[in-house]
N, C-alpha and C positions, 0 to 999 in steps of 0.2 A: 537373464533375469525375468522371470514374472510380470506380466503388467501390475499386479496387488501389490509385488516388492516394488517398481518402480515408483508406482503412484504413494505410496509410504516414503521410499527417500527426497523425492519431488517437496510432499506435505513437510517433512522433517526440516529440507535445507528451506524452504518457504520461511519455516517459524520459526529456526535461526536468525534466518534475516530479520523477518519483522521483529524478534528481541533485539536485534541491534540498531533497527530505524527507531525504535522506540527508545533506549537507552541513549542514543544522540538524536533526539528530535529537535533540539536546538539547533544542531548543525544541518543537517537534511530538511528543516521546515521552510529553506528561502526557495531551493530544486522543487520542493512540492508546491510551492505557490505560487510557482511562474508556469510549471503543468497543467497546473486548475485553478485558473483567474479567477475562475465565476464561483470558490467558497469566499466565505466573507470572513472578517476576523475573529469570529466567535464562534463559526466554524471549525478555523486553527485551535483556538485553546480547548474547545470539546476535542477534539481528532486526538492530540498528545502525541503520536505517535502509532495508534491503537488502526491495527489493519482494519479492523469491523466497523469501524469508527468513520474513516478514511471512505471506505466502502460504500456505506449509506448516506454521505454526505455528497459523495459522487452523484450515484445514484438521481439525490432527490435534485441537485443542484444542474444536473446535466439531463437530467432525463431517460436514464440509461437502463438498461437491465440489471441485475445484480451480476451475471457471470462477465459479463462484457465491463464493470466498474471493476470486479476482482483482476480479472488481465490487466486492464491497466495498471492500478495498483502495485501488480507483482512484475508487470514489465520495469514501470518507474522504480521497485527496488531492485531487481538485479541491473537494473540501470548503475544505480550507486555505487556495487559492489566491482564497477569498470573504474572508477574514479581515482 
């Protein structure tokens, strides 16, 4: 397979995922809050579920680079998908 077909199926099963963290983010929101202590509660209800969301809250809340807050993010969901 192609690195352009890989990096497409890679994006694809990603935003599967994250339509499924978002469609139970009531369920997955207590795993995400024991990963990133340091969002605050009003952090969670902006976040919803929402990768980008998620992403930039990291980010400002930790310090991080944007590519280094998306790894995590996509670790912590294929994390889920072992569960």
């Amino acid at each position: 397979m192609a690195a352009t077909a890989r990096l497409k199926t890679v994006r694809k099963d990603n935003a599967m995922n994250w339509d499924q963290v978002e469609g139970k983010w009531k369920q997955f929101a207590g795993s995400a809050r024991e990963r990133w202590g340091k969002l605050t509660h009003d952090d969670w209800q902006v976040i919803g579920g929402k990768k980008d969301q998620l992403v930039g809250r990291i980010q400002e809340r930790y310090g991080i680079a944007k590519t280094e807050a998306e790894k995590q993010a996509d670790e912590w969901s294929r994390a889920l998908n072992k569960l």
